[in-house]
C-alpha positions in Angstrom: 0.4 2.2 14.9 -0.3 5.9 14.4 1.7 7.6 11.8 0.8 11.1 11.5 -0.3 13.5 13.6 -0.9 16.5 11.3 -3.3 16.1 8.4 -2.3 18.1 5.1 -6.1 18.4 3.2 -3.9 18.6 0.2 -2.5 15.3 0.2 -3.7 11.7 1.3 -1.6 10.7 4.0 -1.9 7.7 6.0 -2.6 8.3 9.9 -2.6 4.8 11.3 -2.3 1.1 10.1 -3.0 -2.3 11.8 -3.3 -5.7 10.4 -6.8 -4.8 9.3 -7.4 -1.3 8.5 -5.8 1.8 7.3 -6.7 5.2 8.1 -6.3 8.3 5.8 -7.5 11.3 6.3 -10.2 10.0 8.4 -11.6 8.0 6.2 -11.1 3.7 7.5 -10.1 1.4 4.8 -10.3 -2.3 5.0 -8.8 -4.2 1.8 -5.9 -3.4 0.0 -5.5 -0.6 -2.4 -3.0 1.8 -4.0 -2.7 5.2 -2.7 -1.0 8.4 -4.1 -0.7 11.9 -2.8 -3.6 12.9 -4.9 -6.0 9.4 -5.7 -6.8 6.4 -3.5 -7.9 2.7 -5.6 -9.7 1.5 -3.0 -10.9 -2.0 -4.8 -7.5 -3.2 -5.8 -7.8 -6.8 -6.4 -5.5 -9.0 -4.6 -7.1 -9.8 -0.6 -3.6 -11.9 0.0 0.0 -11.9 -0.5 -0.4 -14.8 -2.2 -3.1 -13.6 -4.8 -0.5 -11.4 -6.9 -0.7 -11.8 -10.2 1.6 -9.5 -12.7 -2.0 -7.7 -13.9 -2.1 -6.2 -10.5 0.0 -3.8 -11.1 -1.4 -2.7 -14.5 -2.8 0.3 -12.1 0.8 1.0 -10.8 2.3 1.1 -14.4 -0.7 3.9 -15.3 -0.4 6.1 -12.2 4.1 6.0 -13.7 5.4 7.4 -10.1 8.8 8.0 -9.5 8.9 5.9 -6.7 6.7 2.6 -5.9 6.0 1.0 -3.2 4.8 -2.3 -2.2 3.3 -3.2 1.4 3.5 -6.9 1.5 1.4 -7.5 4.9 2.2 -7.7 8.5 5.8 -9.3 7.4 8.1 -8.6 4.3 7.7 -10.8 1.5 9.1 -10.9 -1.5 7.1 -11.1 -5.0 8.2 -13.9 -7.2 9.8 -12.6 -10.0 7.2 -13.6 -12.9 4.8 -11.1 -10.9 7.0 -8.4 -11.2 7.5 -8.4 -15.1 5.5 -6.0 -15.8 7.3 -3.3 -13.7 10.5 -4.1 -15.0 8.7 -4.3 -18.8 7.8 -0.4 -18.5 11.8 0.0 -16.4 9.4 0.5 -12.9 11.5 -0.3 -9.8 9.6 -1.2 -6.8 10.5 -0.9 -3.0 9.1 -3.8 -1.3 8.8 -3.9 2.9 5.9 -4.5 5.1 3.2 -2.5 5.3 3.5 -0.3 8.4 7.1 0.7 6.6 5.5 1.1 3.4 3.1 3.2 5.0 5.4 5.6 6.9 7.9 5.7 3.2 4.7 6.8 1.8 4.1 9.6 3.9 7.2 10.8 4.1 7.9 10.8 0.5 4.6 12.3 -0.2 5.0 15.4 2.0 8.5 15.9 0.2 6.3 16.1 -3.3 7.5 13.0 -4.9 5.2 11.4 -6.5 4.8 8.4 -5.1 2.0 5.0 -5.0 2.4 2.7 -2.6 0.3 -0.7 -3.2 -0.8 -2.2 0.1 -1.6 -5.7 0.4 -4.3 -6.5 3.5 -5.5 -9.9 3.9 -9.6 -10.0 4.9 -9.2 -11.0 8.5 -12.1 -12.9 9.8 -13.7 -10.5 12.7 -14.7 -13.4 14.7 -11.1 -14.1 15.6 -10.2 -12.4 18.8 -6.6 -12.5 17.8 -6.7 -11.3 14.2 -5.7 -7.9 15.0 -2.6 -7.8 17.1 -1.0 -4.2 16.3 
């Protein structure tokens, strides 16, 4: 799905997303991360939706935006609730959706100046399956 046509070199923006990759600025990611306008965590720790642990977000709760996002994967899922105590510990709210939305709130929220992180969860998806990527 391709996002954005116009890139801003002042701001990461996301141009496309599929089950396994993200593209911004150019530059193809692979594994999930946490972007803002102005940093990108490439080597964020949890590789499934499953693997979120409340230390995850210990980046989040440094980079203190005013808005946070959380893409959850190809579907929406919700966190359980122990792995969110830490964001409601330092009064964080987080917008949770899938990861294509999360991507498009990101940009959009981005290019208005807010600062903004969105933490996107992508599963490793085994190449070798022909049907892995289906967006």
């Amino acid at each position: 799905m391709k996002l954005h046509l116009t890139r801003r070199d002042d701001l990461n923006l996301v141009q496309s997303v599929t089950a396994k990759r993200i593209v911004i600025n150019n530059q193809v990611y692979t594994s999930s991360m946490i972007i803002t306008p102005q940093a990108i965590i490439s080597d964020w720790q949890p590789r499934r939706f499953e693997d979120l642990s409340a230390d995850d977000f210990l980046p989040l709760v440094d980079l203190n935006p005013e808005v946070a996002l959380l893409g959850t994967g190809k579907q929406l899922q919700f966190p359980a609730p122990h792995v969110t105590t830490l964001l409601i510990q330092h009064a964080m709210g987080l917008e949770v959706m899938d990861t294509p939305a999360a991507c498009r709130t990101f940009n959009i929220l981005a290019s208005e100046g807010r600062k903004v992180a969105a933490a996107l969860v992508f599963e490793v998806i085994n190449d070798a399956d022909p049907g892995a990527d289906n967006n």
